[in-house]
C-alpha positions in Angstrom: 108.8 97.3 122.4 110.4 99.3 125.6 111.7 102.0 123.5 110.2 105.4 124.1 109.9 107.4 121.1 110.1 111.0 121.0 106.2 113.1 120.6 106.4 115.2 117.2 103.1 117.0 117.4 102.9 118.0 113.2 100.3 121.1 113.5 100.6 121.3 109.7 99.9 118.2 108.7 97.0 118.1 111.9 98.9 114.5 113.6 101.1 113.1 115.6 103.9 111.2 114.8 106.9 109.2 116.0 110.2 108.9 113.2 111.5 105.3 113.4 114.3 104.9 110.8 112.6 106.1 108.1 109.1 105.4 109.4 106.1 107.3 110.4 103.4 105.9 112.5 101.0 108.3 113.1 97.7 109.5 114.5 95.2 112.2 112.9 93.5 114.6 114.1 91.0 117.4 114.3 91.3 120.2 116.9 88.5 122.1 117.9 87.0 124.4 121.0 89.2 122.5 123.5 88.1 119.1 121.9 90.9 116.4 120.1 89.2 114.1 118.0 91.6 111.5 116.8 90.4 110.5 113.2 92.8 107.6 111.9 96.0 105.8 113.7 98.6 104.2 111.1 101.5 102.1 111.5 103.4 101.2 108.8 104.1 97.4 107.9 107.1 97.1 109.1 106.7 98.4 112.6 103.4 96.4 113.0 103.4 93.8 115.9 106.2 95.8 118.1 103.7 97.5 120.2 104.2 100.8 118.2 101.0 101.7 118.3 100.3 100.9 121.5 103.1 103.6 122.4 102.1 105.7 119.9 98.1 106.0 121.5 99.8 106.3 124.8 102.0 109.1 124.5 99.0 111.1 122.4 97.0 110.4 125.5 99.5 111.9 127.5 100.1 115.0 125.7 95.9 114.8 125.2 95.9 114.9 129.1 98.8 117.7 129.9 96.7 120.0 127.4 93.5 119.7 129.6 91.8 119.1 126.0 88.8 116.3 126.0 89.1 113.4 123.8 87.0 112.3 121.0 88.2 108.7 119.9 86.8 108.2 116.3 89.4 105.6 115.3 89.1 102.2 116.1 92.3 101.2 117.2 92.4 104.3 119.9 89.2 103.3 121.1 90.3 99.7 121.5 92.7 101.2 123.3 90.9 102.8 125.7 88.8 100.1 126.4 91.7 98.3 127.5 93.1 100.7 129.7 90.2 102.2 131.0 92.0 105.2 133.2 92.1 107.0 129.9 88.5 107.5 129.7 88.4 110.8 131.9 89.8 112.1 128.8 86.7 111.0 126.8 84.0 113.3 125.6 81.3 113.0 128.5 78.7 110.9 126.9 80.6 109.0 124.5 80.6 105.4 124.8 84.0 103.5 124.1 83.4 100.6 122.7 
């Protein structure tokens, strides 16, 4: 899917979202001392298998990056992620192995 999504960063409910239709995929989070640790990544069934996730991670990484915050990638569909687009990992926590 080619269409960019507007970034809603929901500080109250600690996650990042995009609003498709009346969707919400979204990512979790935890901030702390300058670290982002991104908890739990969901797409709802009917946007799954259009890359929305995909676009979803990458914009968070983005915003991740612009903050100058380091990245902690607990869930396993960001991590995957990562590992497939390895330039993200200067985000990630020194020491932390993406697997």
């Amino acid at each position: 899917m080619s269409t960019e999504y507007p970034l809603i960063n929901n500080e109250a409910a600690k996650r990042y979202e995009f609003h498709i239709e009346e969707q919400t995929p979204l990512i979790e989070y935890i901030l702390t001392n300058q670290k982002i640790f991104l908890t739990h990544t969901e797409v709802p069934k009917a946007l799954e298998g259009k890359g929305i996730g995909s676009a979803l991670i990458k914009s968070v990484l983005e915003d991740i990056d612009q903050k100058g915050l380091t990245l902690v990638p607990l869930c396993p569909f960001v991590a995957a992620y990562i590992k497939r687009h390895p330039e993200w990992k200067r985000l990630v926590l020194k020491g932390i192995n993406v697997k």
